[in-house]
matplotlib code that plots the C-alpha trace (Angstrom):
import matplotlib.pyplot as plt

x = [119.1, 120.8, 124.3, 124.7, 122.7, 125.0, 128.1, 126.3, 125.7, 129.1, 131.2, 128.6, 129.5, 132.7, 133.7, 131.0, 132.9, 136.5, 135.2, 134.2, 138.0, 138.4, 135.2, 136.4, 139.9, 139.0, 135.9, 138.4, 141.5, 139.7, 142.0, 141.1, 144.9, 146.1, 143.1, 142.8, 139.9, 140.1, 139.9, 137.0, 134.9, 135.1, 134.9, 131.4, 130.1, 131.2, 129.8, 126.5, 126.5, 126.6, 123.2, 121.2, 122.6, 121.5, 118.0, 117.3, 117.9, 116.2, 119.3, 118.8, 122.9, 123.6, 121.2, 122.0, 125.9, 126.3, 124.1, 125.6, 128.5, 128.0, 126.6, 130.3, 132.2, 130.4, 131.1, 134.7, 134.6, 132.2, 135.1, 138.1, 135.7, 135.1, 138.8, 139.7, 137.4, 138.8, 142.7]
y = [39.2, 41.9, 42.5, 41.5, 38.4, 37.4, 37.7, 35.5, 33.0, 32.9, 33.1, 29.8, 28.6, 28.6, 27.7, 24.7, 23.5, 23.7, 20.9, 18.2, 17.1, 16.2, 14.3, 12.3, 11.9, 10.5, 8.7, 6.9, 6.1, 5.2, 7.1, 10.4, 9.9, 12.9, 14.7, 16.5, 15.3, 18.2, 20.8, 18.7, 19.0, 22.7, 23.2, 21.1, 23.1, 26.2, 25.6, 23.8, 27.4, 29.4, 27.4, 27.8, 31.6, 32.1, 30.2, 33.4, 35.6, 33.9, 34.3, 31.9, 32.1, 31.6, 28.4, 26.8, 27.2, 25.8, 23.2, 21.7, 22.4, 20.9, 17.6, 18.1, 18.2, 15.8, 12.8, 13.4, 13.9, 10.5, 8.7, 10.2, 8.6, 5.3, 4.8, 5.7, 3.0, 0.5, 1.0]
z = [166.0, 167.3, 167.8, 171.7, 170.8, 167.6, 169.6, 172.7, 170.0, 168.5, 171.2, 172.8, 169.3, 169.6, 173.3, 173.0, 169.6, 171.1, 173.7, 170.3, 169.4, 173.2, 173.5, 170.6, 171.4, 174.9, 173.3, 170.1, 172.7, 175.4, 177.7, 179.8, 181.7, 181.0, 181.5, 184.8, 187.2, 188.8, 186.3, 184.9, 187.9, 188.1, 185.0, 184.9, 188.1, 186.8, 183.2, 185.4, 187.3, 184.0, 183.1, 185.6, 185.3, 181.7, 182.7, 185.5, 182.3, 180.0, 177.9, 174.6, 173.9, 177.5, 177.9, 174.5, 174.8, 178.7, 178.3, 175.1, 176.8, 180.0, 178.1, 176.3, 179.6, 181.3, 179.1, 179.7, 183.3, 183.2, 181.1, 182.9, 186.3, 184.5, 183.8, 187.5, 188.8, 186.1, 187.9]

ax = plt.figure().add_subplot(projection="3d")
ax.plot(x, y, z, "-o")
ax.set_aspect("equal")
plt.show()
């Protein structure tokens, strides 16, 4: 693996795992109030735009890290929507 490739794959690493305390947070309180619906759908088109980016590359790091990410993102965008409907 060469050096561009191993910093791809730890920065993916890294960005995807910051997004894992949040899931569980909202997922264990059952709350996404303070989360901002807005800054969630961006983020979820602009991590969804990064995708399809690294997918025109071919870009292994690119691919693996959005779309975890994106899976990441989206269940709290999905909860903070659930929650919205429930009030």
């Amino acid at each position: 693996m060469s050096l561009v490739d191993l910093t791809g794959t730890l920065a993916g690493i890294l960005t995807t795992s910051a997004f894992i305390p949040q899931v569980i947070k909202t997922w264990r309180s059952g709350s996404a109030e303070d989360i901002s619906l807005i800054m969630f759908v961006l983020f979820s088109i602009g991590v969804l735009l990064w995708l399809i980016y690294g997918i025109a590359l071919h870009a292994l790091p690119i691919i693996a890290a959005n779309g975890i990410t994106l899976v990441l993102a989206s269940s709290v965008l999905i909860m903070k929507l659930r929650q919205g409907a429930r009030s």
